[in-house]
C-alpha positions as CSV (number, residue, x, y, z in Angstrom):
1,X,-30.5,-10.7,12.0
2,X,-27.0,-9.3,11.6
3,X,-25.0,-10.2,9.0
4,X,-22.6,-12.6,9.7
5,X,-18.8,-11.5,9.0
6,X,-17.0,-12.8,6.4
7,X,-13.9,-15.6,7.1
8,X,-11.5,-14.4,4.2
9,X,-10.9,-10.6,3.5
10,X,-11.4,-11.4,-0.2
11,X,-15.2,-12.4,1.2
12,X,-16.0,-8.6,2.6
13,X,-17.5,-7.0,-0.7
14,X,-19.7,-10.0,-1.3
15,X,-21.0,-9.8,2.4
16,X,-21.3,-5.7,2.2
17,X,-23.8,-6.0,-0.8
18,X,-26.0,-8.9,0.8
19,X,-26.0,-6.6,3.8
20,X,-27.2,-3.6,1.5
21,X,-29.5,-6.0,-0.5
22,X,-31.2,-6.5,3.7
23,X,-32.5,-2.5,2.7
24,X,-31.4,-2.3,7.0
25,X,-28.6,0.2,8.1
26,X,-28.0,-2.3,11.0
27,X,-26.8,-5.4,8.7
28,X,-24.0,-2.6,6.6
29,X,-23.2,-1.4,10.5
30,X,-22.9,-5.7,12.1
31,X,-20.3,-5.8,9.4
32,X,-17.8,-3.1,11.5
33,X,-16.1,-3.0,14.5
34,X,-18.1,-0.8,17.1
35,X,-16.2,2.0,17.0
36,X,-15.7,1.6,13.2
37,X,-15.8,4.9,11.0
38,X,-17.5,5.1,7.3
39,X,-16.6,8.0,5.0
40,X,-19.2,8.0,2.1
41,X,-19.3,9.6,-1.3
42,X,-19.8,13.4,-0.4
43,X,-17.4,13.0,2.4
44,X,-19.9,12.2,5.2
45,X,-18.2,11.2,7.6
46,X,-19.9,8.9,10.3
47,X,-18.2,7.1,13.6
48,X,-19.2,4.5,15.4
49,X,-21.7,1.5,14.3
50,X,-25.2,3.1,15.5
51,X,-23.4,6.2,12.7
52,X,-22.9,4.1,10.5
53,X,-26.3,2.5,10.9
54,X,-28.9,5.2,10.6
55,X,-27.9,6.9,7.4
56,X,-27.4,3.9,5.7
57,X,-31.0,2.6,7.0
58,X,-32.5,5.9,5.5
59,X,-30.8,5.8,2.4
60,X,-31.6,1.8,1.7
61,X,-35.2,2.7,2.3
62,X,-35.6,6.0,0.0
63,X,-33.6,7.0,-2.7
64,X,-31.5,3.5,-2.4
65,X,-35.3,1.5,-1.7
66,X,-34.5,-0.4,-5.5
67,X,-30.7,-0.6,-5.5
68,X,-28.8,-3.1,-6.6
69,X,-25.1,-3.1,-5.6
70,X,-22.6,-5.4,-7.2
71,X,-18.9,-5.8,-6.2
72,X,-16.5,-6.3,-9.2
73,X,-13.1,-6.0,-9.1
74,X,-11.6,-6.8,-5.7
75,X,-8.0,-6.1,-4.3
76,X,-6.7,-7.8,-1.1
77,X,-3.6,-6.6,0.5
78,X,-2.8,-8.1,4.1
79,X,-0.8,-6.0,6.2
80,X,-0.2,-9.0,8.7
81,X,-2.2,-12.1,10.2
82,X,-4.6,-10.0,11.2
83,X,-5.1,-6.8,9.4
84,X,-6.3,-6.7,5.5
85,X,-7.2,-3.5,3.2
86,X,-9.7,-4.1,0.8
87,X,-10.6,-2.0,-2.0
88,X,-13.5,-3.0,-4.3
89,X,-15.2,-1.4,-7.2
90,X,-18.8,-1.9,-6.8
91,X,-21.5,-1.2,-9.5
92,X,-25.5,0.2,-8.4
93,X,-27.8,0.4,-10.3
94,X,-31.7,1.1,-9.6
95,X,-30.9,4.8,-7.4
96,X,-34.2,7.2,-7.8
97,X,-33.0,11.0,-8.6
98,X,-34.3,13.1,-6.2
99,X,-37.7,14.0,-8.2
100,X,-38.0,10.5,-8.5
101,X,-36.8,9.8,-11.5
102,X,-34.3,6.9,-12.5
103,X,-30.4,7.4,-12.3
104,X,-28.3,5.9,-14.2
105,X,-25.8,3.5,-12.8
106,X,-22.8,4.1,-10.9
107,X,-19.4,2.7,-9.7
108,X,-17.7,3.5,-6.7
109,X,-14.6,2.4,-5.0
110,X,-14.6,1.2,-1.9
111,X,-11.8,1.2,0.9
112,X,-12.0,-1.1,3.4
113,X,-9.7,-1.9,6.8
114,X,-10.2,-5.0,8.5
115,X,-9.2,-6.4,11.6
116,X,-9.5,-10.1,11.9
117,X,-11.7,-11.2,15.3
118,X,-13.3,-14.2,17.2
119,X,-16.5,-14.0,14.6
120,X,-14.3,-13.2,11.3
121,X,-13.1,-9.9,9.9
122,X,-15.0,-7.1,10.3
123,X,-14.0,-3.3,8.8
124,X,-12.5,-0.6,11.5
125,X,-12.7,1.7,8.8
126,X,-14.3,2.5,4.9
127,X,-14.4,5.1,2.3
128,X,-16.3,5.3,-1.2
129,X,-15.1,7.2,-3.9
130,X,-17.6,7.8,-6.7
131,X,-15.6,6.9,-9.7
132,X,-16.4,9.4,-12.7
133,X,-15.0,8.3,-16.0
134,X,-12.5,10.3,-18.0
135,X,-11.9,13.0,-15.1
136,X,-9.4,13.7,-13.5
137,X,-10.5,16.5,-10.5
138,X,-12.9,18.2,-9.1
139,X,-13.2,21.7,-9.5
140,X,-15.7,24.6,-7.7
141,X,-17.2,27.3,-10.3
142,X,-19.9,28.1,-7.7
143,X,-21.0,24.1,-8.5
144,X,-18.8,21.3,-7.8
145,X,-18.3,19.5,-10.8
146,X,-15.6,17.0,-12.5
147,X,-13.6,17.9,-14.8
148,X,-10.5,16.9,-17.5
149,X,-8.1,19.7,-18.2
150,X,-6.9,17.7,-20.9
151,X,-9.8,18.8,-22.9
152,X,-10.6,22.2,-24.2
């Protein structure tokens, strides 16, 4: 069963982690519009809902099988009656490394766009930013890896 769409902007973060707590690609992808883009964390970059859908259903049922994903602060900024950007930082927790292993926890940033429709307000758009503490870059030695110039 899809998930339904939030009423309120302020409500989308809330409804995107039950939809990931679902573990089904399908309830993340009933919360955009069909034509909807998702950029994620390594700069994937997936359009349209059936996209959006089938990495995020492979993902919830390996590596992501025991996440837990919890939205924290939130930041609502309507441009309009009908249009809303919505960032959130989420926490998750629970990933599995990929020899199986525990991670450790994470926080992203996500960027949502919402359009308001019959049925509520549903994203036209998303990108999550991995957050990484204390860095301010990215830099490529032959490895992509954060970094802080401000250190030595």
């Amino acid at each position: 069963m899809a998930s339904p769409t939030p009423t309120e902007p302020e409500a989308f973060p809330a409804a995107f982690a039950r939809a990931w707590a679902t573990r089904e690609g399908t309830e993340i992808a009933a919360l955009f519009t069909e034509d909807a883009d998702f950029v994620n964390v390594t700069g994937l970059w997936w359009t349209g809902r059936d996209r959006i859908a089938a990495p995020h259903d492979y993902a919830l049922k390996s590596f992501f099988a025991g996440t837990e994903l919890r939205p924290g602060r939130i930041a609502v900024r309507r441009l309009g009656d009908d249009i809303a950007l919505v960032r959130c930082r989420f926490t998750l927790t629970g990933q599995r490394l990929p020899d199986g292993a525990a991670a450790g926890p994470r926080q992203t940033i996500l960027l949502f766009v919402l359009q308001r429709g019959p049925t509520g307000w549903r994203a036209v758009t998303a990108q999550n930013t991995d957050v990484v503490p204390g860095m301010e870059t990215h830099a490529n030695d032959g490895t992509l890896r954060a970094v802080d110039y401000r250190t030595p």
